[in-house]
N, C-alpha and C positions, 0 to 999 in steps of 0.2 A: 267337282267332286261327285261320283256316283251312290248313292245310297239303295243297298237291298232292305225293304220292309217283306222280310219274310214270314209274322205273321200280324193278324190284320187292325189296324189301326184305324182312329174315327177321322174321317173325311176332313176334320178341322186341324189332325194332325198333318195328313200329304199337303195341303194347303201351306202349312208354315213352313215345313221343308222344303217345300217349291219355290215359294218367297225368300226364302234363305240362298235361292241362287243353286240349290241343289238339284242335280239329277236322281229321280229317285223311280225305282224298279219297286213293282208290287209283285212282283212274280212269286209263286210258293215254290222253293226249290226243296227238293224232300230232303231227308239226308243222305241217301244213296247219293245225291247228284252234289249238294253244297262242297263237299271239297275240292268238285271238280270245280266249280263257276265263281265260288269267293273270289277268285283272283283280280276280279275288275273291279272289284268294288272297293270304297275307300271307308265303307262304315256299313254296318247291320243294325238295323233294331228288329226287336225278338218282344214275343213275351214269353209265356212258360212253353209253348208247345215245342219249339225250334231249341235242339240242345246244339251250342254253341264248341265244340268240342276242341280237347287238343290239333284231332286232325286238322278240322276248319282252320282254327285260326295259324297252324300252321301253314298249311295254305296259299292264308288270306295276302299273298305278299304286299298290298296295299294297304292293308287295315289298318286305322289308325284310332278305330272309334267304333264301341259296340253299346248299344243303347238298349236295357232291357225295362219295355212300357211294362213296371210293376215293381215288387219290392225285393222278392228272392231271387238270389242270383246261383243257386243250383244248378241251375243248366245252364251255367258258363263255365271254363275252366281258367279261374281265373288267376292261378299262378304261372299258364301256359300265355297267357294276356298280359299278366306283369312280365313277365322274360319277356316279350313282344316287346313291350314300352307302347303295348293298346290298352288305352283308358273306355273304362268301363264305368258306364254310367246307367244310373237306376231312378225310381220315380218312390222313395218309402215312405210319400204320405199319403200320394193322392188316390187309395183305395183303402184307407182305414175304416172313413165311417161306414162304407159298403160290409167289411169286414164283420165292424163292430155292431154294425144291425144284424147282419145275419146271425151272430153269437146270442144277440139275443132272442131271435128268434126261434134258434134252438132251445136257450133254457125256459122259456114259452111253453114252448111245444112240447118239451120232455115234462114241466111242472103240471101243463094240464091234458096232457094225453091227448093232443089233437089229433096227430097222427093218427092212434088206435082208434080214439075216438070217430072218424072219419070214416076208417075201413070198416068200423063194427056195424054206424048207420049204410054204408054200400050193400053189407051182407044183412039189411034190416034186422038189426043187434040192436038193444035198444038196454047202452051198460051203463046208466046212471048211477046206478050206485054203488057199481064196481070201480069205477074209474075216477073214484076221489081223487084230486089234484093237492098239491103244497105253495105258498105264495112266494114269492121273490124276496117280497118285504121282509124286514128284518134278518135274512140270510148272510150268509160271510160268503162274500166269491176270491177265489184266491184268484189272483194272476201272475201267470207263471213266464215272464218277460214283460218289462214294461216299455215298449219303445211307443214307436208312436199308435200301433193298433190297440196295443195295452192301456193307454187312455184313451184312448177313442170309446174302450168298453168299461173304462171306470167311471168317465162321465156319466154315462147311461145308469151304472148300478146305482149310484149315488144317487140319482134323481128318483130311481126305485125304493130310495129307502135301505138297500142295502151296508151291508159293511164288506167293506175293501180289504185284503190284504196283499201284496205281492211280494215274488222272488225276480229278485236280477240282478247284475255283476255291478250294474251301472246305477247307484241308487237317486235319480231322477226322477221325481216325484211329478213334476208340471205343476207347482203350485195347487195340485190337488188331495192333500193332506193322506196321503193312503199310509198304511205304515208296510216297514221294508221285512220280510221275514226270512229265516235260512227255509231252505226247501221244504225240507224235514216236517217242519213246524206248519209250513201252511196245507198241506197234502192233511195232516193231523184236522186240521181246523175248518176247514173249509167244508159248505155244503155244493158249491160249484165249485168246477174247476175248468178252467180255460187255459188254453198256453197257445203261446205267441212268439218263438222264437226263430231266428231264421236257423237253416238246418245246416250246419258245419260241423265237425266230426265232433266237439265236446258235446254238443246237445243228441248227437244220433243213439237213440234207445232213450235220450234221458228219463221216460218214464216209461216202467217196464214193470214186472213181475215185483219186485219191492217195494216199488212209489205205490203201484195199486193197493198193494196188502196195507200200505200205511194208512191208504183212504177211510173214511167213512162208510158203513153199508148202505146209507141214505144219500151217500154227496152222488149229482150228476155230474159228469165229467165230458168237456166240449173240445173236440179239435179243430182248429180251419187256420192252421198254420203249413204246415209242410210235410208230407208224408216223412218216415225215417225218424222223426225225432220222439215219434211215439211207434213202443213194438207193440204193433197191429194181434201177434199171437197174443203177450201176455193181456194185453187189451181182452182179446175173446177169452180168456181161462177169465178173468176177474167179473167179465157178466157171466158166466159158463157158472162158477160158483158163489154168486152174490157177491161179491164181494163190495160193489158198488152197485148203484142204483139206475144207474143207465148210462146210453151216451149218446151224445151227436158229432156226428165226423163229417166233416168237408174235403175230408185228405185221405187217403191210403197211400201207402205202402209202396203198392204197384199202381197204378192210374193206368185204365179201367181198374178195380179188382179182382185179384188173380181168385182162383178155386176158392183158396184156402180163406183167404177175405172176406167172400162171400158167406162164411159161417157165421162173422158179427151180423153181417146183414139182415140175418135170419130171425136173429135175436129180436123179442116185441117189442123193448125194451129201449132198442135205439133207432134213432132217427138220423137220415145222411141225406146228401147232395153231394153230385158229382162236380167238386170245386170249382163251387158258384160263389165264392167269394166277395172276391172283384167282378162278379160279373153282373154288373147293373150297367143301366146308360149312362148313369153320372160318373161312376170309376172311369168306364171304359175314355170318355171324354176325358175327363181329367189325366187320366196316365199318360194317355196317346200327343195330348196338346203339351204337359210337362217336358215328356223326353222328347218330343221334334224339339222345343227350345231349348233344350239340351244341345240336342245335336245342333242346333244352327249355332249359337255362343260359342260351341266351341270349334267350329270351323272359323267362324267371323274372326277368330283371337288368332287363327294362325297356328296353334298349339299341334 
């Protein structure tokens, strides 16, 4: 069986799909060329850069197996996969804690103005006593999906001293006592806010021009789930006219961001990373070594 990793995986990963008996192709094919070359392959793992499309997997006449190292499956077409009868496989833990530190190192960074802080001493600014900060402790963080990133970042708050609340369909607690709220009520309540949802068309916009107005003028608001399921415009109108207190974003829209993007950017007020997520050495090991076992399991069954 031929495997394309079209994009790049940790060393420990080609190793176990080598072991697994498999032939496996490191090549980066762009997407200009993938619908032409899919054809020999019997399986792809991907992560976000490589979008997996109707065309491809049309294609792909061999495909039997698409393995995405990470948790959003966006850049698959995965109902053109299920017509296929190609299974699709994904890695939804093993980048949570990377996730859930970086959230918190956003709400850090927005409570004590390091960023400003930072560029003020560059420009020998010296804003001590403009750039009074707020503590974590005793705060309410809402979380706005609780899968598995969603406690990965309640542990954390927990341990701050924080209070919990969350929204999700699924009310799965993890034996971590947080309590469940309707949307509505935790947007109301909360001085963070974070969301974690994967981006499928019920969640696209889900916080938009309304969820903001609901917020708080004090609450910071954190994204580092999936561009789309938060509107990037109404985003900028709600720091445009206070409406909220700041933000930190690890996701756009458009990845780069487009023009128009670039106006939150601007903003003092928020802090971003070009979705850096997952992107530590321990995620990157962990995804890459999950889904090659993936992939080898399910050749080895025959499936």
């Amino acid at each position: 069986m031929k495997i394309l990793v079209n994009d790049p995986l940790a060393p420990e990963a080609i190793k176990i799909l080598e072991s697994g008996n498999l032939e496996v192709d490191q090549t980066k094919i762009s997407k200009e060329e993938l619908p032409k070359k899919i054809s020999k392959y019997d399986g792809i793992v991907v992560r976000s850069a490589t979008k997996v499309t109707k065309e491809v997997i049309e294609a792909g006449k061999k495909l039997k197996v698409i393995g995405r190292a990470g948790v959003g499956l966006d850049n698959i077409d995965l109902e053109t996969a299920k017509a296929h009868k190609i299974v699709v496989l994904n890695t939804p833990t093993a980048n949570a804690i990377s996730v859930a530190e970086l959230v918190f190192g956003f709400m850090i960074s927005l409570s004590r103005h390091i960023v400003q802080g930072t560029n003020g001493l560059r420009n020998r600014k010296w804003e001590k006593k403009t750039l009074k900060g707020v503590e974590l402790y005793g705060k309410t963080l809402g979380i706005v999906g609780f899968g598995h990133i969603g406690k990965e970042v309640a542990k954390r708050a927990l341990a701050f001293g924080m209070n919990v609340i969350t929204y999700d369909v699924v009310k799965d607690d993890g034996g971590l006592n947080v309590e469940f709220v309707d949307l509505g009520d935790l947007l109301k309540n909360s001085d963070y806010i974070t969301v974690h949802l994967p981006l499928i068309p019920p969640t696209r916009h889900i916080i938009s021009d309304k969820e903001f107005s609901q917020m708080k003028p004090n609450a910071f608001f954190i994204h580092a789930a999936r561009g789309g399921i938060v509107d990037d415009e109404a985003l900028y109108k709600a720091l445009k006219e206070e409406k909220i207190a700041g933000a930190a974003l690890d996701v756009f829209e458009s990845e780069p961001p487009n023009d128009a993007e670039q106006k939150i950017l601007s903003m003092p007020n928020v802090v971003a990373t070009p979705h850096l997520g997952a992107s530590t050495v321990e995620a990157q090991q962990r995804v890459g070594v999950e889904i090659a076992e993936k992939i080898v399991n399910f050749f080895q069954k025959g499936r």
